[in-house]
C-alpha positions as a Markdown table, in Angstrom:
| # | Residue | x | y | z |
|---|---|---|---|---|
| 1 | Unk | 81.7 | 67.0 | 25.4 |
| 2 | Unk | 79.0 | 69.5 | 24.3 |
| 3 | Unk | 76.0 | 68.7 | 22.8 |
| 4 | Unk | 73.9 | 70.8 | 20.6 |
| 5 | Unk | 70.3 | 70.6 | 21.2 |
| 6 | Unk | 68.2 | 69.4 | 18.3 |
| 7 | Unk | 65.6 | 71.8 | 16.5 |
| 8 | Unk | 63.5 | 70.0 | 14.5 |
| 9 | Unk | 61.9 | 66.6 | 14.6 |
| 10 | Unk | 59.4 | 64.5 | 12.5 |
| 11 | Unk | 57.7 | 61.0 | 13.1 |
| 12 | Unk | 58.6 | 58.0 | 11.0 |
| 13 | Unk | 57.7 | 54.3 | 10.7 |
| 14 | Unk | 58.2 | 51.3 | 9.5 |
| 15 | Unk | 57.1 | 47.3 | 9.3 |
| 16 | Unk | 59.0 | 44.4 | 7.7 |
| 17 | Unk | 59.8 | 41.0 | 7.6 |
| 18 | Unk | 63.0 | 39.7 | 7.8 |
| 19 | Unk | 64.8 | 36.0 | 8.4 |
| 20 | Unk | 66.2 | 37.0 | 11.9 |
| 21 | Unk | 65.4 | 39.4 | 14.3 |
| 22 | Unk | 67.7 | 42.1 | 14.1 |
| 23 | Unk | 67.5 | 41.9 | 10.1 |
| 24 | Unk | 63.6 | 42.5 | 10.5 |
| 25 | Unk | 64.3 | 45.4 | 13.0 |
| 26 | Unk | 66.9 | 47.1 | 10.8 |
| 27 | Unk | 64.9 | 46.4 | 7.4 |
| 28 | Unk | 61.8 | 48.4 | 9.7 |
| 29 | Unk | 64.0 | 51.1 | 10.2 |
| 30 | Unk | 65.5 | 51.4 | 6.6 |
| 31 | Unk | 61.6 | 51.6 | 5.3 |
| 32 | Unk | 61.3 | 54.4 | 8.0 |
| 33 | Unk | 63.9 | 56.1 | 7.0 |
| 34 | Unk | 66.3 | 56.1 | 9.0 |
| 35 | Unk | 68.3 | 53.1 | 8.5 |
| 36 | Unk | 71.3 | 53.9 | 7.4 |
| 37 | Unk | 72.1 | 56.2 | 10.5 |
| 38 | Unk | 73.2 | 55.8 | 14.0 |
| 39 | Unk | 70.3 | 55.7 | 16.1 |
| 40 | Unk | 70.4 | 57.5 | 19.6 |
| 41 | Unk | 68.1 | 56.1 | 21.5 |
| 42 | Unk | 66.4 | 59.5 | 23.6 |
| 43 | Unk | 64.3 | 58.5 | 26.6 |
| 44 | Unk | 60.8 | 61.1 | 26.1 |
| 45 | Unk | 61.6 | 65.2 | 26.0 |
| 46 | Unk | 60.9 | 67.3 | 23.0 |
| 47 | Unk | 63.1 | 70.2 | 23.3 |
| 48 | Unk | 60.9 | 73.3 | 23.5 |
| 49 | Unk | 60.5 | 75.4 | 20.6 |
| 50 | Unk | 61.6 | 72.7 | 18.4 |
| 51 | Unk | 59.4 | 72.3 | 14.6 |
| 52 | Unk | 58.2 | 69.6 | 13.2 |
| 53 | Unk | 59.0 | 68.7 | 9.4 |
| 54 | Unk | 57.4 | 66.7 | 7.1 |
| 55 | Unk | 60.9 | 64.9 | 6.1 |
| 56 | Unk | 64.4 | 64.9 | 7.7 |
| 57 | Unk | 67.2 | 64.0 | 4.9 |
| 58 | Unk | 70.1 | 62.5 | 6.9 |
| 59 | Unk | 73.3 | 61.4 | 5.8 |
| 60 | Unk | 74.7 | 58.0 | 6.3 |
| 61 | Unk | 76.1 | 57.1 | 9.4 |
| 62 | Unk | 74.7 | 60.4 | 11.0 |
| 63 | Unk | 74.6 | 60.1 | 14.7 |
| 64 | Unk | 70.1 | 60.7 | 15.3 |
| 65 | Unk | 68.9 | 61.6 | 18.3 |
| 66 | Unk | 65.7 | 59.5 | 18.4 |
| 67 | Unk | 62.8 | 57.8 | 20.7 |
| 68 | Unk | 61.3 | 55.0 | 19.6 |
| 69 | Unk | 58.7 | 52.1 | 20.0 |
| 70 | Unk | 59.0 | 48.5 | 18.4 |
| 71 | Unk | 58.1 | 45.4 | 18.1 |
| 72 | Unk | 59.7 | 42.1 | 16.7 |
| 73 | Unk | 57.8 | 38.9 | 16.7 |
| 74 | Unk | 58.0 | 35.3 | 15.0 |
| 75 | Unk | 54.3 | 34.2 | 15.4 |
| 76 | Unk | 53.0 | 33.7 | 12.4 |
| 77 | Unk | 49.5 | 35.6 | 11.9 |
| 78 | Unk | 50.0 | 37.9 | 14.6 |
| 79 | Unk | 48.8 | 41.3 | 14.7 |
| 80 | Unk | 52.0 | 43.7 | 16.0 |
| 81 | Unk | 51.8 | 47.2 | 15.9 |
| 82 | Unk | 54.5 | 50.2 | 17.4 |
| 83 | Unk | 53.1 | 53.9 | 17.8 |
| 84 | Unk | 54.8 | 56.8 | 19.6 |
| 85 | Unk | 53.0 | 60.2 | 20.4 |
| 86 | Unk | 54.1 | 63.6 | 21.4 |
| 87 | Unk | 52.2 | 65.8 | 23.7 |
| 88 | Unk | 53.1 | 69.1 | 23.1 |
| 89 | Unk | 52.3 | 72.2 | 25.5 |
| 90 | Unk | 50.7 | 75.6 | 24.8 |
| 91 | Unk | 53.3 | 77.4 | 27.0 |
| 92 | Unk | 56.9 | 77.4 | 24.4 |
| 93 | Unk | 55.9 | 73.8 | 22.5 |
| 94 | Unk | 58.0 | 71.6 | 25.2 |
| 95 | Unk | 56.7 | 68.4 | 24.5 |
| 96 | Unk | 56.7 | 64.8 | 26.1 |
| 97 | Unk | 57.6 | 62.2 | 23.7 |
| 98 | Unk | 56.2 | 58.3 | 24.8 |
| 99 | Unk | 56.3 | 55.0 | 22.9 |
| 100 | Unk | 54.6 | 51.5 | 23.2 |
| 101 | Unk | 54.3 | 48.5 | 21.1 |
| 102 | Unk | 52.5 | 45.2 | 21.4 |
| 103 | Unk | 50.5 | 42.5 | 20.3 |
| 104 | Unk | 47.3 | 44.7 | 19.0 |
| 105 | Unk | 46.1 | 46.9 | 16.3 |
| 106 | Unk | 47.5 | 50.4 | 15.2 |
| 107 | Unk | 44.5 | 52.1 | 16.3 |
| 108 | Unk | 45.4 | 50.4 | 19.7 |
| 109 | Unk | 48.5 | 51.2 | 20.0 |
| 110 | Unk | 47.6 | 55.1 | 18.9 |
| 111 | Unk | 44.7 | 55.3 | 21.6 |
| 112 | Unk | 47.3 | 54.0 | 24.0 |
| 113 | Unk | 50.3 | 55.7 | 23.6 |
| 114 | Unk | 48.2 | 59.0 | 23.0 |
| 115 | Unk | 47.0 | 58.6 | 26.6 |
| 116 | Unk | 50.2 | 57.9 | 28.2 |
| 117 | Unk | 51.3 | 61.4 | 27.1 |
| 118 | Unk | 48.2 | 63.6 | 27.9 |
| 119 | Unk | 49.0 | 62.0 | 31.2 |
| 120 | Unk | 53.1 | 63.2 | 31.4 |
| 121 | Unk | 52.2 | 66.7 | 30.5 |
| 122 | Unk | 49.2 | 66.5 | 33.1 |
| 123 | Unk | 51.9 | 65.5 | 35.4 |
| 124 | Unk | 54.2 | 68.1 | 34.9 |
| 125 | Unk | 51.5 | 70.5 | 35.6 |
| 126 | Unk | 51.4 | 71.6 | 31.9 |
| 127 | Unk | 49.0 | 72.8 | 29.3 |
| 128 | Unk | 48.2 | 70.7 | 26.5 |
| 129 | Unk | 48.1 | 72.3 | 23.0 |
| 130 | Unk | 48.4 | 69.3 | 20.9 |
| 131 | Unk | 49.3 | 65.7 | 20.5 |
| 132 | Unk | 50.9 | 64.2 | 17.5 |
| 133 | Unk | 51.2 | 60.3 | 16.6 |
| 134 | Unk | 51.9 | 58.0 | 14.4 |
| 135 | Unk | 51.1 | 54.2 | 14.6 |
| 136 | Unk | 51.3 | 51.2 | 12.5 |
| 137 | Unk | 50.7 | 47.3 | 12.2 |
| 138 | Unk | 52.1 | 44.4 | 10.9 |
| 139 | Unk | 50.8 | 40.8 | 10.1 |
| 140 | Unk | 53.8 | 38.6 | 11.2 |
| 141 | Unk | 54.7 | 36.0 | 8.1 |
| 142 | Unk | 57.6 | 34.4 | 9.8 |
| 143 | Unk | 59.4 | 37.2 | 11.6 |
| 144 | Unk | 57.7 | 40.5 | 11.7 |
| 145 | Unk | 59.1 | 44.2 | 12.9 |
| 146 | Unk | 56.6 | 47.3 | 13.6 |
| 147 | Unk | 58.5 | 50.6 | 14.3 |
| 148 | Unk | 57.7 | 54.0 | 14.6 |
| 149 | Unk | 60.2 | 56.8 | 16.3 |
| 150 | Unk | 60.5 | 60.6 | 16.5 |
| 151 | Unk | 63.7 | 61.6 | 15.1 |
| 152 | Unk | 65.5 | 65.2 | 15.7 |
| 153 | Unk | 67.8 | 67.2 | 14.0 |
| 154 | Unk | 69.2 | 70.1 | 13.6 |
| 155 | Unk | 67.8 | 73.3 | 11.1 |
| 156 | Unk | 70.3 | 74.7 | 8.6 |
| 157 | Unk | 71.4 | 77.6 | 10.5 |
| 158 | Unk | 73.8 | 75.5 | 13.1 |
């Protein structure tokens, strides 16, 4: 089977409550945006030369290529946030796509998850030319979901 290779991508997120687990996680990812899809769980490359878009219109039951960060718990008060970040490099805009989640603050979990990919490019012996992130938090009621993801697509012309 052949796979095309997406070429554009945009971040999302998402918090909720919800009466079970799974309901919270899939209420998180309809308020992202991507709940009525097929998510494809990517492990952490941006294709090179892919752009970002403000918004990605998807139709239901699409199959999205996506990588992903969340959080689900049921302690009430507790401060749960998700972030992902992409570090992007100056060479042909490959980027490095890594996601955490846990029991802190957005700003945490930015500050984090931003480090973890200044350190993959830095690894792969790359130039760094940007990194873009999104994070958020969520006060857990009774059973609280923080999610944030960077879904891809594919432009017009395929």
């Amino acid at each position: 089977m052949l796979f095309n290779t997406p070429d554009i991508y945009t971040l999302v997120s998402g918090i909720s409550e919800g009466t079970s687990r799974l309901n919270a996680f899939d209420i998180a990812i309809l308020n992202a945006g991507v709940g009525n899809t097929n998510l494809i769980k990517l492990s952490s490359i941006l294709p090179p030369n892919t752009k970002f878009v403000n918004k990605i219109d998807y139709r239901r039951g699409s199959l999205v290529p996506i990588a992903y960060g969340s959080i689900v718990s049921d302690r009430k008060n507790e401060i749960i946030a998700a972030s992902v970040a992409i570090g992007i490099t100056e060479e042909d805009g490959f980027g490095v796509i890594m996601e955490y989640s846990g029991i802190c603050t957005a700003d945490e979990a930015r500050t984090t998850v931003s480090k973890m990919a200044e350190d993959a490019i830095k690894h792969r012996k790359m130039v760094l030319k940007e990194i873009k992130s999104i994070a958020v938090e969520h006060k857990v009621e009774n059973m609280g979901c923080a999610f944030c993801g960077v879904p891809m697509w594919y432009s017009e012309k395929l």
